[in-house]
VMD Tcl script that draws the C-alpha trace (Angstrom):
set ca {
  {-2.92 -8.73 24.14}
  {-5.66 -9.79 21.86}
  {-6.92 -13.43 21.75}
  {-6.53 -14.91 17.92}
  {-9.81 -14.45 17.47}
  {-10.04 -11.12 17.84}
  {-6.50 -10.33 16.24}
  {-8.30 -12.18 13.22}
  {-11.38 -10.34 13.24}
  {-8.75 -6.76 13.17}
  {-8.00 -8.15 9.68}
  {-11.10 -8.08 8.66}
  {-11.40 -4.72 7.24}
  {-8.18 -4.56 5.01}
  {-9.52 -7.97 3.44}
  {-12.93 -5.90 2.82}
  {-11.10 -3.04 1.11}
  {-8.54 -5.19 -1.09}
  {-12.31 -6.68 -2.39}
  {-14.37 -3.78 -2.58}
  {-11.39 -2.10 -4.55}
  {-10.65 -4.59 -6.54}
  {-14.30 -5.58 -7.03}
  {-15.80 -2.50 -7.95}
  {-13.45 0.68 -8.47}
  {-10.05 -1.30 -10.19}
  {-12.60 -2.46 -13.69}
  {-13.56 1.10 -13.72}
  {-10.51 2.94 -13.11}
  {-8.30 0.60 -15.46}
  {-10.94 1.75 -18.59}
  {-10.58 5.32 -17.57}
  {-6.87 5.72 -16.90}
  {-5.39 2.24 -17.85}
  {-3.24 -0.18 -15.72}
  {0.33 1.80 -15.25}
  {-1.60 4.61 -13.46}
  {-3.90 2.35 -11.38}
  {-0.37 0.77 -10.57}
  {1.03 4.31 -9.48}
  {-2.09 5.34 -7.48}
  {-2.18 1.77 -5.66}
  {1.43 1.71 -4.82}
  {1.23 5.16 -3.09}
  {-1.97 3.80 -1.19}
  {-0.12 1.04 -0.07}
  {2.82 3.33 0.76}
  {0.68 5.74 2.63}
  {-0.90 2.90 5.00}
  {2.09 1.51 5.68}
  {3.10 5.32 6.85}
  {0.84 5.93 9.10}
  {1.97 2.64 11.17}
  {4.99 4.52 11.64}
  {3.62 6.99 14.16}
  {1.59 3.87 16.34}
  {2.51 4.37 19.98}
  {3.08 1.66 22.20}
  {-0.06 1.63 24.28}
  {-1.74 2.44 21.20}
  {-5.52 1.38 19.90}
  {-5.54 -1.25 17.12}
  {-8.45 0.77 15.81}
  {-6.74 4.13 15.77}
  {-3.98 3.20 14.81}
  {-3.49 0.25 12.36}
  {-6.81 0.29 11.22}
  {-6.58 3.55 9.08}
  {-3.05 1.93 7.80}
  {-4.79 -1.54 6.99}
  {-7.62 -0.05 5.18}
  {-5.37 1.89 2.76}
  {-3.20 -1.20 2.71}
  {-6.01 -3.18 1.13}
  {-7.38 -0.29 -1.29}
  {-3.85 0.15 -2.59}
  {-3.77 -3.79 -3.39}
  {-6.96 -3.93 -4.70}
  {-6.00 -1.05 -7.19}
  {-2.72 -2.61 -8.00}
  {-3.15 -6.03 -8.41}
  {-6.02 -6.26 -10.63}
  {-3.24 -3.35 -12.63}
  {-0.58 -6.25 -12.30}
  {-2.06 -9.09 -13.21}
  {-3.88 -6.77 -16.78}
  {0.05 -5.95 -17.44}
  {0.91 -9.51 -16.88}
  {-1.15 -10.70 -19.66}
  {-1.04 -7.36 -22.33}
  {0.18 -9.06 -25.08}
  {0.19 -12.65 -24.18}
  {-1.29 -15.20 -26.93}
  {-4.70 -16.39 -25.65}
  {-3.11 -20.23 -25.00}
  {0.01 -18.26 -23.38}
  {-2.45 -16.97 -20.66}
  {-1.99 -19.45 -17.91}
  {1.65 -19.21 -18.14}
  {1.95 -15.75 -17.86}
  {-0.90 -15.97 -14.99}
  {1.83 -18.37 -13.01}
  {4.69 -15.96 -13.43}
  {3.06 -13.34 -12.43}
  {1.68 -14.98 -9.31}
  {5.38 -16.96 -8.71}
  {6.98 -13.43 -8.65}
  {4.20 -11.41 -6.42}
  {4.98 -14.35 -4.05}
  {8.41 -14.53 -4.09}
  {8.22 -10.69 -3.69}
  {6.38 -10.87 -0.81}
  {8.78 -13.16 0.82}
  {12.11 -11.78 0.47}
  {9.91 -8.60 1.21}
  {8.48 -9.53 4.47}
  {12.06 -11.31 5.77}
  {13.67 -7.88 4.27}
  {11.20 -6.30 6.70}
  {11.73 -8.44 9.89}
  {15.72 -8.07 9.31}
  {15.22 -4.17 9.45}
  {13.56 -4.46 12.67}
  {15.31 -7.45 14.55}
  {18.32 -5.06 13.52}
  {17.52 -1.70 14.52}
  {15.09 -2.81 17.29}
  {15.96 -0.54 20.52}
  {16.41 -3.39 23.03}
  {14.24 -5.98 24.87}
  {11.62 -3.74 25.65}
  {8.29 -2.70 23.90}
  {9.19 0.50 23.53}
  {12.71 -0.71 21.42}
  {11.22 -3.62 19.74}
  {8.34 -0.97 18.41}
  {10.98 1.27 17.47}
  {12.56 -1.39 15.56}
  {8.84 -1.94 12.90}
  {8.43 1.59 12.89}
  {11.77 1.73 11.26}
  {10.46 -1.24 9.03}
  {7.21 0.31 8.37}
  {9.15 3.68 7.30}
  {11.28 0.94 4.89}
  {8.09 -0.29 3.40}
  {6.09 3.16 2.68}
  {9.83 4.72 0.66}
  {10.00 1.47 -0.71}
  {6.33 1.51 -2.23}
  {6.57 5.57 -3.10}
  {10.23 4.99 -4.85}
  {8.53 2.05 -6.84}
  {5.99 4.81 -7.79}
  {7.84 7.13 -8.69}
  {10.41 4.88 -10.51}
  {7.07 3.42 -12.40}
  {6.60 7.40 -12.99}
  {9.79 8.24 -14.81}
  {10.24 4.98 -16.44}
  {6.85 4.93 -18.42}
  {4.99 7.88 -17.35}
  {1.41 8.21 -15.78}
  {-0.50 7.19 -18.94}
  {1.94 5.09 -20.32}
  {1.77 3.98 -24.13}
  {-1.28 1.72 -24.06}
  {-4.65 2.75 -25.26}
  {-7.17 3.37 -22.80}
  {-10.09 2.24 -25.63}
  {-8.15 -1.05 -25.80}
  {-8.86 -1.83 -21.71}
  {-12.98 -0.78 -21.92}
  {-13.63 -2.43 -25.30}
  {-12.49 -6.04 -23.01}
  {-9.26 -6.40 -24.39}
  {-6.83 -7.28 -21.48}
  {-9.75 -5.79 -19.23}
  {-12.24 -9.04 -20.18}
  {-8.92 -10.96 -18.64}
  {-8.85 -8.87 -15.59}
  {-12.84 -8.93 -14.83}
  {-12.25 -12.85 -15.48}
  {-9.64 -13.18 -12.81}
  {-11.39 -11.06 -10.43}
  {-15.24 -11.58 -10.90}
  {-15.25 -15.35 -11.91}
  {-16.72 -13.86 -15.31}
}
mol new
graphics top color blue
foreach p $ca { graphics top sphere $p radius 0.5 }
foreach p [lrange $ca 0 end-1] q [lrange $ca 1 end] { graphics top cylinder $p $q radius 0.2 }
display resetview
C-alpha cells in the first residue's frame, strides 16, 4: 500500500504529459493536421494507456505497470483537449465565446462522470469475488471497457468526418480558432 503522498506523487507524470502535450506539441500539430485528426490521434493515445492497464498483475509495480498507461493517458488528453475545446469554438461569434467555452467544459464533465460511475459499475459487476485477485479482474474488465470505448470513438470520429475533415488547415496557423486555443492553454 502506498501512503497518499506517494500515491500523489505516482500522478505526477500523467499531469506532466497532459502539459507538455498540450503545451508544446497540440499548437503545432492542430496547424499541421487540424483539430479532427489531433482528436483521432489523442483518443487512440488515451485508448492505448488505458490498454496496457489491462495486463497489470496483482503484485504488480506502479512504475511498470501504470506508469507507461498514465503517461499515454495524459499525452492523449493533452492532444485532444486543446482539439476539443478549437472545435468547441469553430464558428462561434467572438461575444458567443464564453458560452460555448461553458458547454464545452459542462459536457467534458458530465462525460467524465457518467464515464467514471459507467466504469466502477463494470467492475463492482464483473469483479471475481472478495479477493485481490477478483476485484483486479473486475478494472481490468473496466480498463478493457475504456480503451474500445476510446478506439470506437476514434474510429466513429473516422467514418463520420474523416481524418482531415472539411476545415482548412491555413485557417488554424493563420490564428483563427488556433489564437482561441493558444489563449485557453498558454494564458496568451
Amino acid at each position: 500500500m502506498h501512503a497518499p503522498f506517494l500515491s500523489g506523487l505516482a500522478v505526477v507524470p500523467a499531469s506532466a504529459s497532459v502539459f507538455v502535450a498540450a503545451n508544446f506539441f497540440a499548437g503545432k500539430l492542430l496547424a499541421r493536421i487540424g483539430p479532427r485528426a489531433l482528436l483521432i490521434i489523442g483518443l487512440v493515445f488515451i485508448g492505448a494507456g488505458a490498454g496496457l492497464w489491462v495486463w497489470t498483475p496483482v503484485d504488480g509495480n506502479c512504475w511498470a505497470h501504470l506508469l507507461p498507461g498514465l503517461v499515454l493517458n495524459g499525452i492523449g488528453q493533452g492532444l485532444a483537449f486543446p482539439a476539443m475545446i478549437i472545435s468547441s469554438l469553430s464558428g462561434v461569434d467572438q461575444p458567443q465565446h464564453g458560452v460555448a467555452g461553458a458547454v464545452n467544459v459542462t459536457a467534458q464533465q458530465i462525460g467524465s462522470s457518467v464515464g467514471v460511475a459507467g466504469l466502477v459499475v463494470i467492475a463492482t459487476a464483473t469483479a471475481g469475488g472478495g479477493d485481490a485477485t477478483g476485484r483486479l479482474a473486475g478494472y481490468h474488465t473496466a480498463y478493457l471497457t475504456a480503451a474500445i470505448a476510446c478506439f470506437f470513438g476514434a474510429l466513429v470520429a473516422i467514418s463520420r468526418f474523416g481524418v482531415g475533415g472539411g476545415e482548412s488547415r491555413s485557417r488554424w496557423s493563420r490564428g483563427g480558432c488556433y489564437g482561441a486555443g493558444q489563449w485557453v492553454f498558454l494564458g496568451g
